[in-house]
N, C-alpha and C positions, 0 to 999 in steps of 0.2 A: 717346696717353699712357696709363699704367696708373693715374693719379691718381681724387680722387674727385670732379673737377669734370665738369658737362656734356660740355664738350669731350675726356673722355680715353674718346677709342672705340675704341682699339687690342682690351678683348676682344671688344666684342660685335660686331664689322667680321668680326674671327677667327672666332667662332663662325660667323656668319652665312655667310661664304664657305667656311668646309668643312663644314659644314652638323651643326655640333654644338651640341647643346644647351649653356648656360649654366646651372651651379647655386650655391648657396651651401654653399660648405666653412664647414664649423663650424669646425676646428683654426684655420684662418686667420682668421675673423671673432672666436674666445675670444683671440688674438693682439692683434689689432687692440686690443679693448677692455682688454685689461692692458696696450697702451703707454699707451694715453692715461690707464687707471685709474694709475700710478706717477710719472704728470706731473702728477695732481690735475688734470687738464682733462678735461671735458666730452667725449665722441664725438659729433661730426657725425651723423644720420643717412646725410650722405650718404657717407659713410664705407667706408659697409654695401658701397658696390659695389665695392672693390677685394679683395671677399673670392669674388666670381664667377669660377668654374672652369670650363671647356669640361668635359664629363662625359668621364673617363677620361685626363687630361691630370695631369701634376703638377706638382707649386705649389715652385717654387724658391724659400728662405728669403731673405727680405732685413732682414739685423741691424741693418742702417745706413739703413731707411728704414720706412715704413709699406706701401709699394705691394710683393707680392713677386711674381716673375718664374714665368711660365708656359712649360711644357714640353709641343708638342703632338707625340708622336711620329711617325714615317712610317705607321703601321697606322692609327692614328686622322684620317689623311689622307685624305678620299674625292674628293680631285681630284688625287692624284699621291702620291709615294712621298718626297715633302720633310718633312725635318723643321722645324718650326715652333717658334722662342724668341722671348717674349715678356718683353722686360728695362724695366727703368726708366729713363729717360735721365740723370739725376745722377753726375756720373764716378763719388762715392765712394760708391755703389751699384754702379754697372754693373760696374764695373773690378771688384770683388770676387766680382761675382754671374759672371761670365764666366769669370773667372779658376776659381772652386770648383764651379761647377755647367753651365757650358757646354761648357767644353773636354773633361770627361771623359765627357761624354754622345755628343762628337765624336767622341773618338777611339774609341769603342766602335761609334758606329756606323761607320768606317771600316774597323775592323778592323785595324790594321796601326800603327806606331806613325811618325811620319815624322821624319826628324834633321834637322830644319830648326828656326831660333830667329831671335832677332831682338837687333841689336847698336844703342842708338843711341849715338850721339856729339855731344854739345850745341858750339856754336860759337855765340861772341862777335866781333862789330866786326867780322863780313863778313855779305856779303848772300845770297840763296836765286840772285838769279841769278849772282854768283860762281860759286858750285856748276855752275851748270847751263856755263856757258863753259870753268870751267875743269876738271871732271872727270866729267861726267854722262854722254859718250860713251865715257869706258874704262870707268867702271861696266858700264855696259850691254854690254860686251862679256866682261863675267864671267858664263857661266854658272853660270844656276840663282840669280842674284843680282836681289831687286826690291829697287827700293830707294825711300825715297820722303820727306818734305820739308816739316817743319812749320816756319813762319816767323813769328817774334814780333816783338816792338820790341825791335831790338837783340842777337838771337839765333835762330839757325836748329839746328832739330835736325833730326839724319841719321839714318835709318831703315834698316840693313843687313839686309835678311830672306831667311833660306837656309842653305846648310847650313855647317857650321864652318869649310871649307874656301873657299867663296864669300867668307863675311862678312872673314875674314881679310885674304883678296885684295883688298876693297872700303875694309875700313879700311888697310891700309898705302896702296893712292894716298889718301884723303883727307886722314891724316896729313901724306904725302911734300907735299900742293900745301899744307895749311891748319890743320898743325899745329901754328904759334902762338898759333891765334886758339882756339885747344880747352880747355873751361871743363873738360868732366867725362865719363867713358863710363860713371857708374854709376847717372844719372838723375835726383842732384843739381839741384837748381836754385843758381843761382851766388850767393846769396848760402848756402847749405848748404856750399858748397866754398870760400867765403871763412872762414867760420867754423870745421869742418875744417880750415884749412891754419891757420888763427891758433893754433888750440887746439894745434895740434900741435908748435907750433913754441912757446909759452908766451906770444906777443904777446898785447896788446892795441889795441883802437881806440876813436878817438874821431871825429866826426864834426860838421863847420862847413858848415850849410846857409842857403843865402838863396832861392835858386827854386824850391828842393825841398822846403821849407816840413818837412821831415823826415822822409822816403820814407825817404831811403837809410839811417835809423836803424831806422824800422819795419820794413824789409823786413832788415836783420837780426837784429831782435827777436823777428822771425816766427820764428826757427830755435833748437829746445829746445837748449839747452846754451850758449846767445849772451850769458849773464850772465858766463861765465871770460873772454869776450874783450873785449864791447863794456862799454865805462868811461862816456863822454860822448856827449852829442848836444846839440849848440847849434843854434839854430834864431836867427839873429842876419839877420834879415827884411831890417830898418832898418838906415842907417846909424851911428845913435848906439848900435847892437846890438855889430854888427861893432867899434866903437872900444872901446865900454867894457865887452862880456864877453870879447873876444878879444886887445883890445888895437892894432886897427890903425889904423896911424896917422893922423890928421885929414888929414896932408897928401897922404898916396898916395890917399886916395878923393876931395879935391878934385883933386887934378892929376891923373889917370888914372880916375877915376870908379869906382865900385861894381864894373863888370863890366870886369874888367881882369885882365890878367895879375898885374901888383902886390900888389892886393888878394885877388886869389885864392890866393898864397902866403903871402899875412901871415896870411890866417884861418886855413889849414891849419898853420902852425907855431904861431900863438895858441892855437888847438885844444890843438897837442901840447903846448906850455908849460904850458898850463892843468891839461889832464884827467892831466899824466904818462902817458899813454898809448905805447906802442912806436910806433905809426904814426898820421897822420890825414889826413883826406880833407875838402877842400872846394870846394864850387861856389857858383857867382855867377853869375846868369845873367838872358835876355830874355825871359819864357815868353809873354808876349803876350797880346791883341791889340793894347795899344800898348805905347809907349814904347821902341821903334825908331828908331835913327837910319839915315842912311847907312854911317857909320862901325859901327855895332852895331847891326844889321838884328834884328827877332825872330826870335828861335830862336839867341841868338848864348848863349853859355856858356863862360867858362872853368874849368877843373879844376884843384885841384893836390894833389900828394900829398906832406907830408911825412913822415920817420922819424928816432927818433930814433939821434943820433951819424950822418946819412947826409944828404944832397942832397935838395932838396924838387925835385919835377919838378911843370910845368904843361904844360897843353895846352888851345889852343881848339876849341871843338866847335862846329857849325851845326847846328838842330834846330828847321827853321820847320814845326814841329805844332803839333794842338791845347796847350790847357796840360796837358791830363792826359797825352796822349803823349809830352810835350816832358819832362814829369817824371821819366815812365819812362825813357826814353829816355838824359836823362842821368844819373838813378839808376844805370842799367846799366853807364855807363861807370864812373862812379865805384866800383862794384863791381871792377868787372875791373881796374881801375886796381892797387884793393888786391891781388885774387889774383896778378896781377904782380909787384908790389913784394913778397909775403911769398916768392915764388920764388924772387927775385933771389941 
């Protein structure tokens, strides 16, 4: 690490094996002490070390953190003719520091500029080994095309890297096999592209939670501009919740229980009645470790989405995870659920 704890020996490993001294930059230690002087906090001595340079190396600026990233060039190499970058691991550090100050150091030292880029395409409600059964062997028979496969809870993102012509060819098959389940190509995260499609469309939403204890409100709260669209979030836990903020009725959650299909359409139109909202969403669910039956095993969940002047649709979900993944999990859907219905 480049931090200022014991453990971050990323420079002096560096200096050590290519056999360069370490000094202290001034520019970078006067740095140091006006972030912490404009936060009224106190500098660590130990602080002092993230301001150590290899002698003739350069110190890559990081705006977005205290530890800043090191440039050891090929000349200043005395065991080969590699270039040496020394970054911060935090994405919203690295990502910016790579992005301004690695790449163009690359492509200078290459020489030559290369027309290759990177396409990704996020996908919902399939899986990474989908991908790999049902289109990973024509991929790879696109030259000059790598491609490659990040997998979450509940969405997989596709990684087309190559030249304009490759990436083209690699998105039309993944489209042609798995182009329903495609949230965004712009790097969106799906609740960004839920809010996006609301806004644009002038909807609103509102939101009926019980397992989700109210993720799927937060996670589109997290998104600047989510005040045009998101109206309500009810969080109706309990069943005396569910009857008397949403209104559903005593006798659909004795005769059909909590997590039911029933009750999961009564919250989601309760929701819309209530908040006036254009659409709503809600879940009822098992997140466990008990209170599992045979009939409605943990990780059982129902969904349902109503709108208004339109058809409420539900759907059962299984999702025997932890509770934090089981959250996400059907957060996710309930998500997607909405980007569907504002398509429709």
């Amino acid at each position: 690490g480049l931090g200022p704890t014991s453990d971050d020996l990323t420079r002096e490993v560096t200096a050590e094996v290519l056999g360069i001294e370490l000094i202290m930059d001034q520019a970078v230690l006067t740095g140091l002490e006006h972030f912490f002087a404009i936060r009224n906090r106190p500098m660590a001595d130990a602080n002092r070390k993230q301001a150590l340079v290899p002698v003739g190396a350069d110190v890559l600026p990081n705006p977005n953190g205290t530890a800043p990233g090191v440039y050891v060039p090929p000349r200043l190499n005395g065991r080969g003719h590699a270039a040496v970058f020394l970054l911060p691991g935090p994405p919203r550090e690295l990502h910016p520091m790579f992005r301004e100050e690695v790449i163009p150091r690359l492509k200078a030292i290459a020489g030559v500029e290369v027309a290759s880029g990177c396409t990704e395409l996020k996908f919902t409600g399939v899986g990474e080994s989908d991908f790999h059964q049902g289109i990973d062997a024509r991929l790879a028979e696109i030259e000059g095309l790598e491609i490659g496969y990040c997998a979450h809870i509940g969405e997989v993102d596709l990684r087309l890297i190559g030249t304009e012509e490759a990436r083209a060819a690699g998105r039309e098959i993944a489209l042609a096999e798995f182009g329903q389940f495609l949230i965004n190509e712009d790097g969106r995260s799906l609740e960004e592209t839920v809010i996006r499609l609301f806004a644009a469309k002038g909807w609103t939403i509102a939101t009926a939670e019980s397992c989700t204890g109210g993720l799927i409100s937060s996670r589109l709260t997290d998104v600047a501009g989510s005040s045009a669209v998101f109206t309500h979030g009810f969080i109706t836990y309990a069943n005396e919740a569910k009857r008397d903020v949403l209104g559903v009725d005593e006798a659909l959650l004795q005769r059909h229980g909590a997590v039911s299909e029933e009750v999961a359409r009564a919250m989601a139109e309760g929701a819309l009645r209530v908040s006036g909202a254009n659409a709503a969403v809600a879940v009822t669910g098992i997140a466990g470790p008990g209170g599992g039956t045979d009939e409605k095993p943990v990780g059982t969940v129902w969904l349902a989405w109503a709108v208004k002047g339109g058809e409420t649709k539900a759907i059962r979900g299984f999702h025997p995870r932890n509770r934090k993944d089981f959250k996400l999990a059907v957060s996710q859907t309930a998500l997607d659920g909405l980007r569907r219905l504002v398509l429709e």
